[in-house]
C-alpha positions in Angstrom: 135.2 132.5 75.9 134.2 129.3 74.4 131.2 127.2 76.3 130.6 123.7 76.4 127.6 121.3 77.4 128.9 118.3 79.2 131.1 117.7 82.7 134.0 119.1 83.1 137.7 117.5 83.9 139.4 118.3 86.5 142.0 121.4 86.2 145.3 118.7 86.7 143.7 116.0 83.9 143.0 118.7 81.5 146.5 120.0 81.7 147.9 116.9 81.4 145.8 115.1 78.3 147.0 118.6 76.6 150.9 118.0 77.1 150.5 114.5 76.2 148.6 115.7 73.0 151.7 118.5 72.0 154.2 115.5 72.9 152.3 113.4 70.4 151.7 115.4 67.5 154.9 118.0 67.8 153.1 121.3 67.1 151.5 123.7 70.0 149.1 126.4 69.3 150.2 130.4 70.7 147.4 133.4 71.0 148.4 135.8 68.9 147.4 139.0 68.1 148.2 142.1 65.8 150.9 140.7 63.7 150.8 137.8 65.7 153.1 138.1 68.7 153.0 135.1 70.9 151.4 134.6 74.2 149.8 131.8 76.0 150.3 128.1 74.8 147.4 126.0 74.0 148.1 122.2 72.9 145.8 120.5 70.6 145.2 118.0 68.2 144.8 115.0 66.6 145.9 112.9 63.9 142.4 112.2 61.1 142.4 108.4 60.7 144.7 107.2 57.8 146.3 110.4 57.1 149.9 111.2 57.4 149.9 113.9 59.6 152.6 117.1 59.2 150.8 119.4 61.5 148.0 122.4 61.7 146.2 123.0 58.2 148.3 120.5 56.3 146.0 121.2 52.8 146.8 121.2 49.5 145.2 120.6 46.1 144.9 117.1 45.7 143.5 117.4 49.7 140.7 119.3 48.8 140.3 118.1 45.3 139.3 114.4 47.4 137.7 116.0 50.2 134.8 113.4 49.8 137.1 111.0 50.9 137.2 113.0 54.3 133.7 114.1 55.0 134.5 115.0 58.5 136.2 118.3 57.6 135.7 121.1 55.6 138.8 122.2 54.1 137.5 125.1 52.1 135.5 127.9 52.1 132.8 125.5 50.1 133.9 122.4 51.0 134.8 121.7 48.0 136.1 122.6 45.0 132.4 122.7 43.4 131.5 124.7 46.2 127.9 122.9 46.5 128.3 123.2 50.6 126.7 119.2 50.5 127.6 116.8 53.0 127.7 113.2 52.6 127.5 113.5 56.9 124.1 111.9 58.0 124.3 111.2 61.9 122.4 114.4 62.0 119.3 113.4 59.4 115.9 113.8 59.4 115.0 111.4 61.4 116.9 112.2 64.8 116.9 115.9 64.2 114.9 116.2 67.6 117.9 115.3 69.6 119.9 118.2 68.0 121.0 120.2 70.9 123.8 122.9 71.5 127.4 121.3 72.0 129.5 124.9 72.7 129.0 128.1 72.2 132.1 130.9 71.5 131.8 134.5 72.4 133.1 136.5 69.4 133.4 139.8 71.3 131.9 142.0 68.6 128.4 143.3 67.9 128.7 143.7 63.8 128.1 141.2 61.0 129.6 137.8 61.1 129.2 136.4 57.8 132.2 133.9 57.5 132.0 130.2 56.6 134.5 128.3 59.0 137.2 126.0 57.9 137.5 122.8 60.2 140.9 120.5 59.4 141.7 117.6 61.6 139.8 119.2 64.6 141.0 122.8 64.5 138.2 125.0 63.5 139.1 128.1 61.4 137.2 131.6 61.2 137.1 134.7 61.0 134.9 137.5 62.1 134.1 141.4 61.9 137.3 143.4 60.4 138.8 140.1 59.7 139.7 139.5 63.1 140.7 135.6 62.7 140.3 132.7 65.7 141.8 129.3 66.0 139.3 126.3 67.9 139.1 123.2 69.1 136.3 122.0 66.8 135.4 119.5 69.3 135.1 121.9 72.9 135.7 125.3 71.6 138.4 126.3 73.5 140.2 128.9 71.9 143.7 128.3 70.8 144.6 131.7 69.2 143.7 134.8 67.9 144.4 137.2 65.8 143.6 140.9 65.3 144.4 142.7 62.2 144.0 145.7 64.1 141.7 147.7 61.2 141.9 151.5 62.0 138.2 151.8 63.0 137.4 154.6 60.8 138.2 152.4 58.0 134.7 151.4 58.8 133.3 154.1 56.9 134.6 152.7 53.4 132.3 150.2 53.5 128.9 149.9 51.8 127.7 146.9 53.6 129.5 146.2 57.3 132.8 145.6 58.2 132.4 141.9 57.5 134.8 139.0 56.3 133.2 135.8 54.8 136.4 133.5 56.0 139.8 132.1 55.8 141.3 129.9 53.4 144.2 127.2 54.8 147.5 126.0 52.4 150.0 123.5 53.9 150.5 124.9 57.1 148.8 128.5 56.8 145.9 130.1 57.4 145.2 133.1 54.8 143.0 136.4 55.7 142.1 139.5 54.1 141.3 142.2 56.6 139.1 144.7 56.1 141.2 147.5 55.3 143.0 145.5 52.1 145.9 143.6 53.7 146.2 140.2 52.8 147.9 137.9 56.2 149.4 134.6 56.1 149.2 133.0 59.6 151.0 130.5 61.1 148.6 127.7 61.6 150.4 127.0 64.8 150.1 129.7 66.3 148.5 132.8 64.5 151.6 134.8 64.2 152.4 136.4 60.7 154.6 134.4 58.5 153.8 137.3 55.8 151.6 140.4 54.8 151.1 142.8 51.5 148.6 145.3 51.2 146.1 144.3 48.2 145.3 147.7 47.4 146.3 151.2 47.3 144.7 152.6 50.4 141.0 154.1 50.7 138.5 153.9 49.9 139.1 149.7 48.8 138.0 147.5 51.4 138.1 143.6 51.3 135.3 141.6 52.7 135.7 138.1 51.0 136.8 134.8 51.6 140.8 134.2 49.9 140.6 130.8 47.8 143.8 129.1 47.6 144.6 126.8 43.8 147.7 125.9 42.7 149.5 127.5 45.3 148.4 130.9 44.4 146.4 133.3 47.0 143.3 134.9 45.1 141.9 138.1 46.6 139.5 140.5 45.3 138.4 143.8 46.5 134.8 146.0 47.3 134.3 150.0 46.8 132.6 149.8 44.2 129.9 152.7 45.1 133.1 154.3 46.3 134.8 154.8 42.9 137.3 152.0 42.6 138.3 149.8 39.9 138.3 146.1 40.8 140.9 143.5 40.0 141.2 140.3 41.1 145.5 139.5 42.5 147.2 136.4 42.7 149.9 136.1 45.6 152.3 133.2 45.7 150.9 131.1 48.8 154.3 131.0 50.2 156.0 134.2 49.6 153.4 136.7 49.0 154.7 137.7 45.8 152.2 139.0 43.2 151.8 136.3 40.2 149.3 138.3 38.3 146.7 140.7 38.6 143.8 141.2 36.5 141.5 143.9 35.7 138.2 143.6 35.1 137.0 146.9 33.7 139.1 149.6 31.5 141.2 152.3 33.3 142.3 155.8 31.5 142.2 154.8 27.7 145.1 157.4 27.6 147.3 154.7 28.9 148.2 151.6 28.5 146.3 148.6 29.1 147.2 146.3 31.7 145.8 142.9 30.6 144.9 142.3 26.9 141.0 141.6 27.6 140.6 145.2 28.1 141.3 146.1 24.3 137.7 144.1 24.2 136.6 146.0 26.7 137.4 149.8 26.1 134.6 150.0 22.8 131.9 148.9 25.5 132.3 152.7 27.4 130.9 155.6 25.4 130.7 158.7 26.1 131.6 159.2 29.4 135.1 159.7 31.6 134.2 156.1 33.6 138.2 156.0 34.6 137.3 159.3 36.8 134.5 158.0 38.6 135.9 154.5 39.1 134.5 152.0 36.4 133.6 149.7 39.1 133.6 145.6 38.7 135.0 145.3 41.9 135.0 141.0 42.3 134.3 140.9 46.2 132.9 137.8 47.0 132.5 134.8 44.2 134.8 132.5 43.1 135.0 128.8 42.2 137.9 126.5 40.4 137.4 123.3 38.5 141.1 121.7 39.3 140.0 119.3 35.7 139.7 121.7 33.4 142.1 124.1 35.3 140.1 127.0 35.0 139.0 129.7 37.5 135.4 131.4 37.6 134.9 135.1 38.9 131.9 136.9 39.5 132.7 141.0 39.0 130.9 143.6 40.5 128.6 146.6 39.7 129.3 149.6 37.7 130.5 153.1 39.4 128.7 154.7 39.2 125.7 152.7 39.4 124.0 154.3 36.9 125.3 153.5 33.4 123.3 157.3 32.0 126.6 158.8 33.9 129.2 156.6 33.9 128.3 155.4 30.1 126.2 158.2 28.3 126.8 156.4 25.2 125.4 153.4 26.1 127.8 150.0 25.8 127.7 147.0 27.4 130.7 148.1 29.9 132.4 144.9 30.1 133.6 143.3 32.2 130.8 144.4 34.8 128.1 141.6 36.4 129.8 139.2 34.3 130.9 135.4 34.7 134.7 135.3 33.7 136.9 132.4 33.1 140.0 132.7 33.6 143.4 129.9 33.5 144.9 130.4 37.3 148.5 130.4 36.0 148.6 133.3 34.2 145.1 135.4 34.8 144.7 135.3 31.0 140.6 135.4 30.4 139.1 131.8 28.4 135.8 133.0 27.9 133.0 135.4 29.7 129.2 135.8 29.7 127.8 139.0 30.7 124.5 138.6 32.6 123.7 142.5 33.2 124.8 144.2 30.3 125.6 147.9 30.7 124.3 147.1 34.6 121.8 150.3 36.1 120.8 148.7 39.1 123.9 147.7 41.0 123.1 144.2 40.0 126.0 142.5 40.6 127.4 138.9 39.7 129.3 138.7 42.7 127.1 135.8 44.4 128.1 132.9 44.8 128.5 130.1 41.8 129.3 126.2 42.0 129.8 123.6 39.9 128.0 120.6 38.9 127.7 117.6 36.2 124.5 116.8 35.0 122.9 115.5 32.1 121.7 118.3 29.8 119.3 117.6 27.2 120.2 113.9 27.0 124.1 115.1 27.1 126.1 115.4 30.2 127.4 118.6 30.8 130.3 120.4 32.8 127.7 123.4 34.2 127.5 127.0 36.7 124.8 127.3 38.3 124.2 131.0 39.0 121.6 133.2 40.6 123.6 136.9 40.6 120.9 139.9 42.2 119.3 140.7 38.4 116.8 137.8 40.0 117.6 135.1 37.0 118.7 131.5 37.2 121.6 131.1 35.3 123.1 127.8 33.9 126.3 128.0 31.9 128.4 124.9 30.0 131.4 125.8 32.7 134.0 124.3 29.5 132.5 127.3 26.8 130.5 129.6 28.9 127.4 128.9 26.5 124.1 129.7 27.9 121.6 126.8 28.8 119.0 128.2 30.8 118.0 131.4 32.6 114.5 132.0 34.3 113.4 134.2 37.1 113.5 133.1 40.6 112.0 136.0 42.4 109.6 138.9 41.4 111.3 140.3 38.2 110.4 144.2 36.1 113.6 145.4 35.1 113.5 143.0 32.4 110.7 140.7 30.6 113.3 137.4 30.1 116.8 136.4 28.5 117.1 135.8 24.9 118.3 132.6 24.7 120.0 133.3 21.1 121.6 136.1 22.2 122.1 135.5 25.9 121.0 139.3 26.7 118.5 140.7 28.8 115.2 142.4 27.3 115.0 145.4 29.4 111.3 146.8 30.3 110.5 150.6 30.2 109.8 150.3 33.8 113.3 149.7 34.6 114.3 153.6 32.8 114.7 155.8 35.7 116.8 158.8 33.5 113.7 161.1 33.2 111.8 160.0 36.1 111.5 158.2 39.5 111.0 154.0 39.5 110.5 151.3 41.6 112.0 148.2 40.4 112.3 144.7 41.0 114.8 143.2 42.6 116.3 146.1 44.5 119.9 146.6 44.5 119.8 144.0 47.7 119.0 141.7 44.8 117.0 138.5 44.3 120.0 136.6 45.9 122.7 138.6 47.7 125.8 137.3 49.0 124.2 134.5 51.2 125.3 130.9 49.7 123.1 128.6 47.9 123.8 124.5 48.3 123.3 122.0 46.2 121.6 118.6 47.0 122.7 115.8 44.9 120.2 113.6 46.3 117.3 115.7 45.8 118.8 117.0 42.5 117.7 120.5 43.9 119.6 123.3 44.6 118.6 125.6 48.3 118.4 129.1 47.4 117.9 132.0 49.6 115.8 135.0 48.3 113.9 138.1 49.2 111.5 140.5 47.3 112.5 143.8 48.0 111.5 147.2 45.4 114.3 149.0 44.7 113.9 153.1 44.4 115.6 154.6 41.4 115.7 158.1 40.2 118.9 159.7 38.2 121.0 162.6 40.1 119.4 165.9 39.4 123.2 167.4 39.3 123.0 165.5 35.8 120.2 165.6 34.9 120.3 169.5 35.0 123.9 169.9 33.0 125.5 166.5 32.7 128.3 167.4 35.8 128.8 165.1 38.1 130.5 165.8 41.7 132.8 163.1 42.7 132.5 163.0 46.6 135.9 161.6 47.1 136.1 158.4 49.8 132.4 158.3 49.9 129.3 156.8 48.0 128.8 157.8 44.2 125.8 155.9 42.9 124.4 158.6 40.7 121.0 158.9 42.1 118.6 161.6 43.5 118.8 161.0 47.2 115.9 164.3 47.4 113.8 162.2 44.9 114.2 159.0 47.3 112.6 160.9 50.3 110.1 161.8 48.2 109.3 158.6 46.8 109.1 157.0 50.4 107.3 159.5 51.9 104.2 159.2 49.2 103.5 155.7 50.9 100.9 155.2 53.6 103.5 153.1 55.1 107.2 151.5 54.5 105.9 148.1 53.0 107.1 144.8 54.5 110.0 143.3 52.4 110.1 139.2 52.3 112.7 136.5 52.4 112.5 133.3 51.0 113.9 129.5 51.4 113.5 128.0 47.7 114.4 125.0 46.3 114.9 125.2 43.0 114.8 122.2 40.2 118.0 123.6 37.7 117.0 121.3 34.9 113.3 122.7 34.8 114.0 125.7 36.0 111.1 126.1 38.6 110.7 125.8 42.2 109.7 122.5 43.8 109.0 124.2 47.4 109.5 127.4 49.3 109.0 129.1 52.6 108.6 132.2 53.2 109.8 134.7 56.1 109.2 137.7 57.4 112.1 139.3 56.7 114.9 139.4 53.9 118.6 139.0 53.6 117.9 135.7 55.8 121.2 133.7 56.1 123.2 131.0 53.4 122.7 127.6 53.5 124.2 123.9 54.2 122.5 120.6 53.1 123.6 117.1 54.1 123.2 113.6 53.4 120.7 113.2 56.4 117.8 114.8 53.7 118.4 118.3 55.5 119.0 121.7 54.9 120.0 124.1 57.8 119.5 128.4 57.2 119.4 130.9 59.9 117.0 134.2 59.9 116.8 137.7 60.5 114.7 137.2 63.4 117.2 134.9 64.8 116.4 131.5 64.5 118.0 128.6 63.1 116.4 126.3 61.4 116.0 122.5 60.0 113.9 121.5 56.8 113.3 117.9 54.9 115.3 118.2 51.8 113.1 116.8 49.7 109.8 118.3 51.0 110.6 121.6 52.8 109.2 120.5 55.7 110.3 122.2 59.3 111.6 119.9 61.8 113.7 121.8 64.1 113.8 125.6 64.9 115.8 127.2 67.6 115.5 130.5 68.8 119.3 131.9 69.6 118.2 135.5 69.9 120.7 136.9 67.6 120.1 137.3 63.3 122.1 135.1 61.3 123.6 136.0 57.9 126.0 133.4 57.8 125.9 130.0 56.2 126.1 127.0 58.5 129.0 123.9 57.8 129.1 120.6 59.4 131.9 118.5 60.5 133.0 115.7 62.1 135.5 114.8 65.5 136.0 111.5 67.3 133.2 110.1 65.2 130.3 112.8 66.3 128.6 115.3 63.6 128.8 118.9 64.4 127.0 121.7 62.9 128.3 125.3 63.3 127.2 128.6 62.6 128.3 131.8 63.2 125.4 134.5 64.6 125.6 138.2 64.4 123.5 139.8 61.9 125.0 142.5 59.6 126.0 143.0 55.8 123.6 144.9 53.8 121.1 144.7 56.8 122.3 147.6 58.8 121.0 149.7 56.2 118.4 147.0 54.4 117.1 145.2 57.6 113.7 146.0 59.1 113.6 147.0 62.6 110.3 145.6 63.3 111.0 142.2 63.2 115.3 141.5 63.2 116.6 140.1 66.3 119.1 142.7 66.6 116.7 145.8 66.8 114.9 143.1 69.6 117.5 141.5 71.7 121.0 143.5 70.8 123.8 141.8 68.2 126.5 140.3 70.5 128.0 137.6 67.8 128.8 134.0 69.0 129.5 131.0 67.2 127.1 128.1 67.7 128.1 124.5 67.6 125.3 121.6 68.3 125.5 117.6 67.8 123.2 115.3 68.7 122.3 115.3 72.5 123.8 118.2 73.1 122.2 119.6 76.4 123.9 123.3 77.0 121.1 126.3 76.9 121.8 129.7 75.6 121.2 132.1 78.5 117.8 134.1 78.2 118.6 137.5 76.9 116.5 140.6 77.7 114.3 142.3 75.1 115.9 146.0 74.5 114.4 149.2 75.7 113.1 150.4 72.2 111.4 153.5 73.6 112.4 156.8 72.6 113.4 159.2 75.5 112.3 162.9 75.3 113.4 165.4 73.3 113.3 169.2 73.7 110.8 171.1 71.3 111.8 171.3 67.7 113.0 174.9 66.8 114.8 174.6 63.6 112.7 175.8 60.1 110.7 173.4 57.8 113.8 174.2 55.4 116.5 173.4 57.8 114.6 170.2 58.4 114.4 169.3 55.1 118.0 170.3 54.1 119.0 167.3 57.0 116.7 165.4 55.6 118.3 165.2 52.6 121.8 165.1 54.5 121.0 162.1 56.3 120.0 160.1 53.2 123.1 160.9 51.1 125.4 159.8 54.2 124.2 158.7 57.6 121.3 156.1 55.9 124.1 153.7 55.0 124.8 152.8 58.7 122.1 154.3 60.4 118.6 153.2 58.2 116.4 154.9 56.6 113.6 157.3 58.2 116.4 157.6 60.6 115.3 154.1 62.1 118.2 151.6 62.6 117.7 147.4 62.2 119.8 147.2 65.3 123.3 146.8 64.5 124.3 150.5 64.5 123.0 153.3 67.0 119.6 153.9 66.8 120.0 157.8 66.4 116.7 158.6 68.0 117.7 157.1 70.8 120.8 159.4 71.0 121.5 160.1 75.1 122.2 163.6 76.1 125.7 163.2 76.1 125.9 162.0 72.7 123.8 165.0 71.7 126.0 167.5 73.3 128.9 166.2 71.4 127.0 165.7 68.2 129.6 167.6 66.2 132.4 166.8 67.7 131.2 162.9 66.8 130.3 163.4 63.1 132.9 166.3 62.2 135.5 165.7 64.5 136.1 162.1 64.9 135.3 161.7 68.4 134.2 157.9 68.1 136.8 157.1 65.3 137.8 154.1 67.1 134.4 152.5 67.6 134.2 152.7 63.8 132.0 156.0 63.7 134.6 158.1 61.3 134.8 161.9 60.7 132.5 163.1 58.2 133.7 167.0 58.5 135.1 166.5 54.6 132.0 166.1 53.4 129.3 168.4 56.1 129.8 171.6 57.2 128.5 172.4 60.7 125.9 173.7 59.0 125.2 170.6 57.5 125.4 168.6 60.9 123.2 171.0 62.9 120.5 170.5 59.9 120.8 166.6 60.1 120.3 166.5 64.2 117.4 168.7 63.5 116.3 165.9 61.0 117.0 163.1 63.7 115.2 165.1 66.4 112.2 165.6 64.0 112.3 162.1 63.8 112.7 161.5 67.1 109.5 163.4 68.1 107.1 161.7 65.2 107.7 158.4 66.7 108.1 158.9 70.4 104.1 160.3 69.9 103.6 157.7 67.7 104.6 155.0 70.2 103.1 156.4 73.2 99.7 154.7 74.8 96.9 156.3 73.9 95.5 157.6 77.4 
């Protein structure tokens, strides 16, 4: 699977260097699979230069706590503790960045989003990819040395709002820990990918986990996502070595009937008025962000957004809900809370604080300070003392009217009449795609900037006319709850001339003056995180597939390659035998199979099989040419159905088949295009969506929420659709 530029050794020498390398270092490496049975024997390895070596993903603390002292690997999900994702690497710099060619190239097998950040330690590289399937490599070839398949039921698939992604592995002495996708938390052999232990992290649908497990003081942190479904989020702690739960903690209010599981929450219940939150979930679910200062021994969470996302439902009597879209500090040992700012108070807009945070010291007003820097979807800058959680600074880094600016003596948002959708239809900015989603931000200390991907996208907001008409609100068990009008969303599309572009942005951003020193913009948004060295670079990927070198300092371009497949994922780079490597994972996904624009991502262009792309300087393999799709739409019979039946799918399609399939029926290219649909595929229409039929390939029954009635109204939808466009797109003669 794995590809590499270079000449090849002959089949008896390469079988040979690898015995002598297992004699050498003791250890072997097994393919694995499901819970990690053992198959072929791969030897690998090498000892890093003035370390004592014990084996595969020997990492602990004080390891990562000096991992400056080993720029060659990255031992955690940000490198570092700080997680600023800067290396003090410069072979690859600004000056030689020409030479940068492709070293290997790994075929993921999958064609869904690959966000994760790999791990590299002493020459193994460590990720993970859709479902939180999990692969061992030799950083230096990529030749694969196991893998593992958590073997997700595939229609677990349909639990989650955004893809069936994982964002990476964390490594502890030895082990290799994964969360699939389905809420089981894995510890693998390092060795050899088999299962040394396993415990389920939550208590079955519709929780799903999608983030990257940090590892501090020996403790396993995991959160959890389902937020729109109508969970509750916690945040669990799992002894590294046993799996035992240490602590779990909560970080919004359950049934006020019962009693409280952590003593934050006696804070927390005044916040909710009015409503029954504990029956539609409450929400905070912490899915992604998390960062630890080993000094001042104190972890920092990011929670999630309400459930539902509207606040008018969830909260009728207003409140600040805590602990949603909040910055919490908590001590590791115990889960007990230090101190928290909220940044969305009483959150409306799915504006989460679940993007990522790092650390950094800097001197503050003529003081040095212990800071966050933060930039959560509400499209403010944040930067918080990290010892107190005071509030130094927030200003807008994209195009902001839900809220004029942050009082700085009370650290709350002023809200805008604009952002009020409970009597009638808004647009609002950002979206619930946010200013900055999940995509990581770095942090130059050279430049004294930090890199910041954006977009500008509206976000349509109109309250559910169920409540609106007598404050009821149907739960629809294991599926989305957001509270909104998904009839009043048609209509607010369908009243522009046309679906206007949406844009991504590259910024750097000064955190001291809180403005941007340079920008670029793309095409498209939701473009992919970002790495920055000490060679005065910063690498990013797009949605239109291309990676991508800029001057640190300046912003300007220079290097660009086209790999034909999007990239969400943020790039690392390491070192092996004394040669930089930079890595990335491609395979668009995440919030783009419903958010991505189909007329300009690489997916809806060239297809989404994921790789994983290494390159070093004069690297000299060339990704094969792929072929542009067929994005015509074949013929479809004569539309029969009524203007009512038409409109009943209509309405069908957005409250359940937009999520995967995009709106206006038009999919960004990871999921089926449903216009496209083949004959057979119509024929067995129902059987797909009511029965199950394609419940493997991650396409699960919907018959608990549409009646046949229902599904033969949506496929008249689709084949209205179908019929607009095909005459749209054919020549004019």
């Amino acid at each position: 699977m794995a590809q590499t530029s270079g000449r090849t050794w002959p089949a008896a020498l390469s079988v040979a260097v690898c015995v002598a390398l297992a004699a050498a270092v003791g250890w072997q490496f097994i393919r694995a699979k499901g819970d990690g049975a053992p198959g072929q024997s791969v030897a690998v390895g090498e000892k890093a230069p003035g370390k004592e070596y014990k084996g595969p993903a020997d990492v602990d603390g004080a390891r990562v706590a000096n991992a400056d002292s080993e720029p060659g690997n990255w031992l955690a999900y940000g490198r570092t503790y700080d997680e600023q994702r800067f290396s003090p690497l410069n072979q690859i710099n600004d000056k030689n960045i020409g030479q940068l060619g492709l070293a290997w190239s790994y075929d993921t097998d999958t064609v869904r989003g690959l966000e994760a950040s790999p791990i590299v330690v002493d020459g193994v590289m460590y990720t993970t990819l859709s479902w939180g399937i999990t692969a061992a490599l030799d950083a230096k070839t990529g030749k694969e040395l196991w893998r593992f398949d958590p073997e997700v039921p595939g229609e677990w698939g349909r639990y989650g709002c955004c893809d069936v992604v994982n964002r990476g592995a964390a490594v502890w002495k030895g082990k290799v820990y994964v969360a699939s996708f389905d809420g089981r938390l894995f510890a693998l052999d390092a060795k050899d990918g088999h299962v040394i232990w396993k415990v389920n992290t939550v208590p079955g649908a519709p929780y799903t986990s999608t983030g990257a497990p940090r590892v501090i003081n020996g403790k396993v942190l995991i959160g959890n996502g389902g937020g729109e479904y109508g969970v509750r989020g916690y945040l669990t702690a799992y002894d590294a070595e046993t799996g035992k739960q240490v602590w779990r903690f909560y970080t919004v209010p359950g049934d006020p009937s019962k009693p409280i599981e952590n003593p934050e929450l006696e804070k927390a219940i005044p916040t909710w008025k009015g409503g029954e939150w504990w029956k539609v979930g409450g929400g905070g679910t912490p899915w992604d962000s998390m960062v630890f200062d080993p000094k001042l021994n104190t972890l920092y969470v990011g929670t999630g957004n309400g459930s539902p996302w509207t606040r008018y439902i969830r909260s009728p009597g207003g409140g600040d809900n805590l602990y949603l879209s909040s910055i919490v500090a908590l001590d590791p040992e115990t889960g007990r809370m230090k101190w928290y700012y909220q940044e969305t108070p009483g959150d409306n807009w799915d504006y989460t604080s679940t993007q990522p945070m790092m650390l950094v010291d800097l001197p503050w007003e003529g003081k040095q300070r212990k800071l966050i820097l933060h930039a959560p979807k509400n499209g403010f800058f944040y930067v918080l003392d990290r010892e107190t959680g005071e509030l130094l600074s927030a200003k807008p880094f994209v195009s902001v009217t839900w809220a004029s600016h942050i009082d700085m003596k009370t650290g709350r948002p002023v809200e805008l009449p604009v952002s009020d959708y409970e009597k009638q239809t808004q647009f609002v900015l950002p979206s619930a795609n946010g200013g900055h989603n999940w995509h990581p931000m770095a942090y130059n200390p050279q430049t004294g900037l930090v890199y910041l991907p954006t977009q500008d996208i509206a976000g349509i907001y109109s309250l559910s006319s169920e409540w609106k008409k007598d404050h009821k609100f149907t739960v629809k068990k294991n599926w989305w709850n957001p509270g909104l009008d998904w009839e009043a969303y048609i209509d607010a599309i369908k009243a522009l001339p046309e679906m206007p572009p949406s844009h991504g942005y590259l910024k750097a951003w000064d955190p001291i003056k809180g403005e941007v020193k340079w920008q670029v913009e793309y095409p498209a948004p939701l473009n992919g995180g970002v790495v920055t060295t000490a060679g005065n670079l910063v690498f990013q990927g797009t949605a239109l597939g291309h990676l991508i070198a800029y001057k640190a300092d300046t912003g300007e371009k220079v290097w660009d390659q086209d790999v034909q497949t999007g990239i969400v994922a943020p790039p690392i780079t390491y070192e092996v035998d004394g040669v930089q490597y930079l890595a990335v994972l491609a395979g668009w996904g995440g919030v783009n199979i419903t958010s991505g624009d189909a007329r300009v991502s690489a997916a809806a262009k060239y297809g989404n099989a994921g790789k994983l792309l290494v390159y070093k300087i004069g690297g000299t393999m060339e990704l094969p040419k792929l072929a542009e799709r067929d994005q015509s739409i074949p013929a479809w019979p004569p539309l029969t159905a009524s203007k009512e039946q038409v409109r009943k799918g209509e309405v069908a399609f957005a409250g359940t088949c937009m999520l995967c399939h995009g709106a206006l029926a038009i999919s960004p290219g990871v999921t089926p295009d449903l216009r496209r649909m083949s004959e057979a595929t119509r024929e067995n229409f129902q059987e797909i969506v009511r029965g199950g039929m394609l419940k493997d390939r991650g396409m699960a029954s919907f018959g608990d929420l549409l009646s046949k009635e229902d599904v033969d109204a949506i496929y008249s939808y689709i084949q209205k659709r179908a019929l607009e466009d095909r005459a749209r797109m054919a020549p004019v003669r």
